[in-house]
Phi, psi and omega in degrees: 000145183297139156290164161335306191281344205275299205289351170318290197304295144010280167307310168283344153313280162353275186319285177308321134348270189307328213277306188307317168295337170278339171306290190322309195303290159337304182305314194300108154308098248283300179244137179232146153354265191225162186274035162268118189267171207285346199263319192301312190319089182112355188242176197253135176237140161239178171247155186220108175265134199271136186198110177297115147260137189143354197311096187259339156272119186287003177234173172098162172274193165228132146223151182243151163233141196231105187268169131208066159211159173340315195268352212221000199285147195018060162219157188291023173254073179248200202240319177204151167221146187207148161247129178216147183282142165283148161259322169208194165256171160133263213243160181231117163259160159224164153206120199269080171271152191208155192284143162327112182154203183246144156214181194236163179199131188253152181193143192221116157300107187262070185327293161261043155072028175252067155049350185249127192281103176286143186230160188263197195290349177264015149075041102334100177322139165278319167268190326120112193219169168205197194205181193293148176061350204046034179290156171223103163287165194253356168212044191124193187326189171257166181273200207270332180250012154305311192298289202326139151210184195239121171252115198226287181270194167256149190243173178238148166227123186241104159267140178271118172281085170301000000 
């Protein structure tokens, strides 16, 4: 049996845990235009083709959130957010133009179409989410400069969704 402070500690772990995820989960924006962000228009742009792997289901979306600075990182202040449909399982492309610099981009498959990143009773994802680097945090997200890469040219990018 747990003692008190071991289940306290838990719980507030638990509880931030969950606060982060629902930022996340919340920041996505369902539908946008183009997968062009809005920064780019007037600005030196680069492309970053995106390529998911983990894909385990053929239905349901993808959303990206594309932050880009430190203060804006898992908050609804993002540079681009997108829903975008599967096609299959295995692997997922996009291609992301976006303005020149540094940002971070999170992306979680959202299996059954509810807009939401779903969790079991210990507030634990449940679909399959990943971040840039593959970065991982260890009681939620990674931090913002686990996350970070440098957009100058166009790139290939891969996240694993676990």
């Amino acid at each position: 049996m747990m003692s008190p402070q071991r289940i306290s500690a838990t719980v507030i772990r638990a509880a931030l845990f969950v606060q982060i995820l629902v930022g996340l989960a919340l920041c996505i924006v369902p539908t946008l235009p183009s997968l062009e962000s809005s920064e780019t228009r007037g600005s030196e742009s680069a492309t970053i083709n995106l390529k998911c792997k983990g894909i385990k289901a053929s239905k349901g979306h993808i959303m990206v959130a594309v932050y880009g600075n430190k203060s804006s990182f898992m908050s609804d202040d993002m540079v681009l957010a997108k829903k975008l449909p599967i096609s299959g399982k295995g692997e997922f492309t996009a291609r992301l133009v976006l303005p020149k610099g540094s940002c971070a981009i999170a992306v979680y498959h959202d299996i059954n179409s509810n807009g939401k990143l779903d969790k079991n009773v210990f507030f634990y994802p449940t679909e399959p989410y990943g971040f840039s680097n593959n970065a991982r945090g260890i009681a939620g997200p990674p931090s913002w400069n686990d996350a970070l890469i440098s957009v100058e040219n166009e790139m290939e990018l891969t996240i694993s969704l676990e």
